[in-house]
C-alpha positions in Angstrom: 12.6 22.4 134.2 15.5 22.0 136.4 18.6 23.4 134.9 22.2 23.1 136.0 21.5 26.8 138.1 19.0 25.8 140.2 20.5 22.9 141.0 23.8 24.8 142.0 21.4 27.0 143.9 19.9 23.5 146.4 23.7 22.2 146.7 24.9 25.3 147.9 22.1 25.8 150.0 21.8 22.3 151.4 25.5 22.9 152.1 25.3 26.0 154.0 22.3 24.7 155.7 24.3 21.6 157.0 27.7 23.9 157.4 25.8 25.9 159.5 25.2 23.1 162.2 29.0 23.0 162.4 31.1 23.6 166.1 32.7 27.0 166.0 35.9 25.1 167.0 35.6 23.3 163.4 34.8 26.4 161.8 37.8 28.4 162.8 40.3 25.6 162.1 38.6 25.4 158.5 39.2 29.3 158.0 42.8 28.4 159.3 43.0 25.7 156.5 41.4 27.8 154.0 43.7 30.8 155.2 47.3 28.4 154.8 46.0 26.8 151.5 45.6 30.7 149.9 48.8 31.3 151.1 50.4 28.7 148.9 48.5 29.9 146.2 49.6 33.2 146.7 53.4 31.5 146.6 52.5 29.6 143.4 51.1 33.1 142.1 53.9 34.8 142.7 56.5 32.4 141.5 54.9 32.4 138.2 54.4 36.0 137.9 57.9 37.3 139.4 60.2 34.3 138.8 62.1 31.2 140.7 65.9 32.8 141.8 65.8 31.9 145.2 63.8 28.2 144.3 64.9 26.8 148.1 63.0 29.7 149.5 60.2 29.7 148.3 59.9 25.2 148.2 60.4 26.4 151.6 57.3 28.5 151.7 55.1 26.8 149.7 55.8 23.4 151.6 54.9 25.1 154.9 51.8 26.3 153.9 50.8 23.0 152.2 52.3 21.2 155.6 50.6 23.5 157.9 47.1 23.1 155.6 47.8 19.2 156.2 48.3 19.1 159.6 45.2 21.3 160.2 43.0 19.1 158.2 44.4 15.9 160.8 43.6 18.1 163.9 40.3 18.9 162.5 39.6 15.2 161.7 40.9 14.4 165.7 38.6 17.5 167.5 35.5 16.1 165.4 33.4 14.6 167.3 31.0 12.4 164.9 34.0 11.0 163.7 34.5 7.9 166.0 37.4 6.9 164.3 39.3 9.5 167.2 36.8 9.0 170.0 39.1 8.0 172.3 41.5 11.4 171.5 40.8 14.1 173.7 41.1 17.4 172.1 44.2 18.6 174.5 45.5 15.8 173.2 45.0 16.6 169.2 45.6 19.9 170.0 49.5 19.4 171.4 50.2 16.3 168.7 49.4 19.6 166.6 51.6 21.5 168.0 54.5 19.4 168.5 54.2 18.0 164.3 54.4 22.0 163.0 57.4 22.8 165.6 59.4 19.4 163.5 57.7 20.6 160.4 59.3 24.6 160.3 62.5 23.0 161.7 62.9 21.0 158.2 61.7 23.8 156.5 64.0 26.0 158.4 66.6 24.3 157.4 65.7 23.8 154.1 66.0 27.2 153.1 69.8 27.2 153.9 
């Protein structure tokens, strides 16, 4: 009989087997997502635990984590290479439309803060 462990037990190995045939290049901009997105946790943690008083500064922080996860999750989609949606996008290309939409983003969020 096949219960709900062992079937948690072939997703999460059929997903490490398929993970595992991943680019390094996709790897470590999925750590960075992973690393931005528990940052905003963190935030979220933090407000509820400690409080809201300065509210701009930390919509500030939580935003440029969330922004930052975002925009990591478009470069990834852009350096993949099975997606053929970007085929034509070189990754010098991806890479500095990256770039340049994080400078605009922390220039809001600088600015939101006050």
């Amino acid at each position: 009989m096949a219960g709900p462990l062992h079937d948690l037990k072939a997703v999460i190995g059929t997903f490490s087997t398929e993970y595992g045939k991943t680019p390094l290049r996709l790897k470590l901009i999925d750590l960075y997502i992973l690393y931005a997105l528990s940052t905003a946790l963190i935030q979220f943690v933090y407000l509820g635990l400690v409080g809201s008083f300065p509210f701009n500064s930390f919509l500030a922080g939580f935003l440029s984590s969330i922004g930052t996860a975002v925009l990591a999750v478009c470069l990834r989609m852009q350096v993949n290479k099975d997606n053929k949606e970007f085929k034509d996008v070189p990754p010098e290309r991806a890479f500095a439309d990256w770039v340049v939409a994080n400078i605009v983003l922390h220039l809001v969020v600088v600015n939101y803060i006050g």
